[in-house]
C-alpha positions as CSV (number, residue, x, y, z in Angstrom):
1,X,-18.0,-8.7,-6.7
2,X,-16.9,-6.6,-3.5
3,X,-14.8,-6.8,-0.4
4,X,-17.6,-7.5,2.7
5,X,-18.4,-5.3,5.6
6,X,-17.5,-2.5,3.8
7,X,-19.3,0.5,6.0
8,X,-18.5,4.1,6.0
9,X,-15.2,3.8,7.6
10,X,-13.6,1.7,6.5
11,X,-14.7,3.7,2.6
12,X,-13.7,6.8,4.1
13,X,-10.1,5.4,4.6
14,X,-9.9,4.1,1.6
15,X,-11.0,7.6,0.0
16,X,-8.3,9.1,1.9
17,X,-5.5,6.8,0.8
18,X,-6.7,6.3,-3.0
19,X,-7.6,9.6,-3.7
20,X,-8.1,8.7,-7.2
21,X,-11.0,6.4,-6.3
22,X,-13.4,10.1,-5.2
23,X,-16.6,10.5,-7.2
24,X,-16.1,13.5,-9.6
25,X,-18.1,15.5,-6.4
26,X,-16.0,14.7,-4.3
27,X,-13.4,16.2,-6.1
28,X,-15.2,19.6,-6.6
29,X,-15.8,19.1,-2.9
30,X,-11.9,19.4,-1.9
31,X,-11.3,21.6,-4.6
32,X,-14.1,24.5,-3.1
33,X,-13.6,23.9,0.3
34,X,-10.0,22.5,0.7
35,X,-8.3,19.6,2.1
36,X,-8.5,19.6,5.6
37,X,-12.5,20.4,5.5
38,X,-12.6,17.2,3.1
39,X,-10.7,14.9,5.2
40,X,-12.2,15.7,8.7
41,X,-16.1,16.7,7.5
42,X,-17.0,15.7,4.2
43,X,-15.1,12.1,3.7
44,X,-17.3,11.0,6.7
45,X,-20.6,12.1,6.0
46,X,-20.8,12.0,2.1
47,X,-18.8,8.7,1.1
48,X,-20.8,6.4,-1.6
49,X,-19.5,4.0,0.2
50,X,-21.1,0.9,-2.7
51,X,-20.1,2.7,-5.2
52,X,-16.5,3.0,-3.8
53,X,-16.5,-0.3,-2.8
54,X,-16.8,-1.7,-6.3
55,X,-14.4,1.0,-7.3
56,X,-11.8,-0.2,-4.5
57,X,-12.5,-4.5,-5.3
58,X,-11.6,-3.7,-8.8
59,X,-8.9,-2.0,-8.9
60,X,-7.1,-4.2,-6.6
61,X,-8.2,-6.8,-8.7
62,X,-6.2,-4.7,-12.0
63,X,-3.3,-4.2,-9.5
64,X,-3.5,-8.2,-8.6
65,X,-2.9,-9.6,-12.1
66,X,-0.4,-6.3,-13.3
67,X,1.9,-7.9,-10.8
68,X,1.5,-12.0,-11.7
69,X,2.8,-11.3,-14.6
70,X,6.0,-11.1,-12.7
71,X,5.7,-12.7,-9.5
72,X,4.8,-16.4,-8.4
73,X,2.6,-15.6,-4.7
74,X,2.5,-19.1,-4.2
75,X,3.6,-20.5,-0.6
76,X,5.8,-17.6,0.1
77,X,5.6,-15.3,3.4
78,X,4.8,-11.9,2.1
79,X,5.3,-7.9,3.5
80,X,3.2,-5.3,2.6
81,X,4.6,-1.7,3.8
82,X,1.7,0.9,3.1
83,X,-1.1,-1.7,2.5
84,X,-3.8,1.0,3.3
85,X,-6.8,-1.6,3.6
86,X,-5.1,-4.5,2.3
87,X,-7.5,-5.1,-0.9
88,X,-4.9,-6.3,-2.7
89,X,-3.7,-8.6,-0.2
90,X,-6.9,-10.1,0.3
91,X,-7.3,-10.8,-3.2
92,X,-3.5,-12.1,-3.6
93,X,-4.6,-14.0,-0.9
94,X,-7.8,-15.6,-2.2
95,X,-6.1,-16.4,-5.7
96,X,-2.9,-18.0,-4.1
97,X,-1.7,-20.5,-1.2
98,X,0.7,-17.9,0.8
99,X,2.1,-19.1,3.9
100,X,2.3,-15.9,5.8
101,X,1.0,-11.9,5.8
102,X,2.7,-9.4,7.3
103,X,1.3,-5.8,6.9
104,X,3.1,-2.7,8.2
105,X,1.0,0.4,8.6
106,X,0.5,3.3,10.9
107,X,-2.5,3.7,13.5
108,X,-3.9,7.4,12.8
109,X,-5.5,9.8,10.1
110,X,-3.6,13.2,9.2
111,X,-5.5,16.1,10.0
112,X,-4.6,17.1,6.4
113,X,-4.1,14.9,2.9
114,X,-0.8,16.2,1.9
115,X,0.9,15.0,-1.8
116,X,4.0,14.8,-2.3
117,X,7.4,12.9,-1.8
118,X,9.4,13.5,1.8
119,X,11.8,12.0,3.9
120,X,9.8,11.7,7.6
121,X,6.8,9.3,6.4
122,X,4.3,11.4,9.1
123,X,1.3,11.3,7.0
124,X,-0.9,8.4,7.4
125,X,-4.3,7.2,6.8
126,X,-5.8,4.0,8.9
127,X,-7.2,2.7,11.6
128,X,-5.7,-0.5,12.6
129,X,-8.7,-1.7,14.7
130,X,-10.9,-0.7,11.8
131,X,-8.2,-2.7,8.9
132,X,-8.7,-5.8,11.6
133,X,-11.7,-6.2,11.1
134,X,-11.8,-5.6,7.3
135,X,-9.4,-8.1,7.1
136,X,-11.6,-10.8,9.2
137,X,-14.7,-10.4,7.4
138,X,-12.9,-10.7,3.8
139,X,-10.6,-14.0,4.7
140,X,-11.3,-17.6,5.3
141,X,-7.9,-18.2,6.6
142,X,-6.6,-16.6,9.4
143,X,-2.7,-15.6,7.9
144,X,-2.7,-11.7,8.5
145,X,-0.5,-10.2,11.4
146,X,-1.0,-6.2,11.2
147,X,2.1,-4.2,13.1
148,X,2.1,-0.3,13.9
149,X,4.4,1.4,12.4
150,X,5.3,3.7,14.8
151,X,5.5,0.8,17.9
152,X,8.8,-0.2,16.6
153,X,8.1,-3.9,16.9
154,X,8.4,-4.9,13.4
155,X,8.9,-8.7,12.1
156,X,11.9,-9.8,11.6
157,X,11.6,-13.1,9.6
158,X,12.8,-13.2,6.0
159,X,10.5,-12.4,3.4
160,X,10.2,-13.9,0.1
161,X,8.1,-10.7,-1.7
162,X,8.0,-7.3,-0.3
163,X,5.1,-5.1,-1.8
164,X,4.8,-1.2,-0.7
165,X,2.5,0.3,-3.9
166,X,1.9,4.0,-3.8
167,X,3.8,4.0,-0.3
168,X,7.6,3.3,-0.2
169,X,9.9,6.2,-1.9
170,X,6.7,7.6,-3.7
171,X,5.5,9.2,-0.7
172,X,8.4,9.0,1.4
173,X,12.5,8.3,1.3
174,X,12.9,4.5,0.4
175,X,15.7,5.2,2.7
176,X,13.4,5.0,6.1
177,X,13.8,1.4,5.6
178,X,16.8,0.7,3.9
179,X,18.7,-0.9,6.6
180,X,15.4,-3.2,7.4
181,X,14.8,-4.1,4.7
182,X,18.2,-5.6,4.3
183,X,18.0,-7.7,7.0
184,X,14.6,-9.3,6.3
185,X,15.4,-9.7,2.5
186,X,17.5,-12.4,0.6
187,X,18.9,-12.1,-2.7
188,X,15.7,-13.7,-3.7
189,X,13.5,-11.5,-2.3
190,X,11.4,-9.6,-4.7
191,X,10.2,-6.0,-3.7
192,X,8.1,-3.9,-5.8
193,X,7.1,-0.4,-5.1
194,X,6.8,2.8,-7.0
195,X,9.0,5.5,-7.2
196,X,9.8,9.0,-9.2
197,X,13.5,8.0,-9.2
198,X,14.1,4.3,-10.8
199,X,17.4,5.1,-11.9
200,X,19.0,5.9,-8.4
201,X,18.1,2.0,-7.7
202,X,20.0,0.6,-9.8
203,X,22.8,2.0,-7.7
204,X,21.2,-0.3,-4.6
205,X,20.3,-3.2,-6.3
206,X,21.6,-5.9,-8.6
207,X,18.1,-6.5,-10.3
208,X,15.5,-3.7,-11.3
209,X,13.0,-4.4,-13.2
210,X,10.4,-1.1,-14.3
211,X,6.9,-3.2,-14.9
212,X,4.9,-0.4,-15.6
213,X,4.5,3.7,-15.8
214,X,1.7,6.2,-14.4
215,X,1.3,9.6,-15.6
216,X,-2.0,9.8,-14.2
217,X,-1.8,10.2,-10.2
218,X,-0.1,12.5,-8.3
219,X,3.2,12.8,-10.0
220,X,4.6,10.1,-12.7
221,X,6.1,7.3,-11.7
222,X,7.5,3.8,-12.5
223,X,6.8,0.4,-10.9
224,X,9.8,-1.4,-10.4
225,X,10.8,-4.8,-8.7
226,X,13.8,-5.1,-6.9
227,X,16.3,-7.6,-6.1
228,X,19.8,-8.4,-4.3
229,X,21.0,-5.4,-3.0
230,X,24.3,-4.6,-3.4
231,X,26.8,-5.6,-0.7
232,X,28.8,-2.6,-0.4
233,X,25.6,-0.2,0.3
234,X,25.2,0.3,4.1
């Protein structure tokens, strides 16, 4: 199995935003000539973009049925924050009857990949036109609403699962959204996201959960799923 309408771009993008996914030339690639050569020359002439495909389908797939162990996706509106191309929410989305999508991204590709954990969230790594599209070509119901970041306009309906893998406080402060995120959540509401810190959390919320442990990416980190924040934290 693979995601349709996978073409250059659209694997290029996802190169950029799952590093781990790169063929092991790829990696020599940005290891002789460097990161910005690899993100602005070689990602978009020398992507596999079948083999990455496959690469791409299942891992979200691995990702997809880490998290059911833990959370029912069933006829609940959802919000992804650093979905990258959504894989995972398509396939959440072909496995399960959820009401509503809401995917929060940003509209532009970094001149340079840079790793590591900040508190400005500038880097970025999409095309929104081209994640559109990706996203009509892989579902058969139209429940996806994309917003840009950096427009401001943001939903504001309560959400019943939050989901921000790879994305919220592992490559940026959780803290860019705290105040958000408390007024879309209810004490219900289940976010999961990966972070260097778990303990600070438990400070924030009532409920943290650590699901699972990486050694193998950029730095380690724990997957945790959160829930009710606590009042007194503004």
């Amino acid at each position: 199995m693979a995601f349709n309408g996978f073409d250059n771009e659209i694997a290029r993008l996802v190169i950029l935003q799952r590093i781990e996914l790169a063929t092991p030339l790829l990696v020599k690639i940005r290891k002789l000539f460097g990161r910005y050569l690899f993100t602005n020359f070689f990602t978009k002439f020398l992507i596999p973009r079948h083999i990455i495909n496959l690469q791409y389908y299942n891992r979200m797939h691995e990702e997809y049925y880490s998290l059911k162990k833990y959370i029912d996706f069933n006829n609940k509106n959802i919000l992804s924050i650093g979905a990258g191309m959504c894989g995972l929410e398509l396939i959440i989305n072909n496995f399960n009857v959820v009401n509503q999508f809401s995917i929060i991204e940003k509209n532009y590709v970094s001149k340079k990949i840079k790793y590591g954990w900040d508190d400005k969230n500038f880097e970025a790594y999409n095309n929104l036109t081209i994640l559109k599209n990706f996203l009509n070509n892989n579902q058969t119901k139209s429940n996806f609403k994309v917003y840009d970041f950096d427009l401001g306009n943001l939903p504001h309906s309560k959400f019943d699962i939050v989901i921000s893998l790879y994305s919220l406080d592992y490559h940026y402060d959780f803290n860019i959204y705290n105040h958000y995120l408390k007024k879309i959540c209810s004490n219900k509401t289940q976010i999961v996201f990966d972070t260097i810190r778990p303990d600070y959390f438990e400070k924030l919320f009532n409920k943290v959960e650590v699901v699972s442990e990486t050694k193998k990416r950029i730095h380690s980190s724990k997957r945790i799923i959160c829930s009710e924040f606590i009042k007194w934290w503004a």
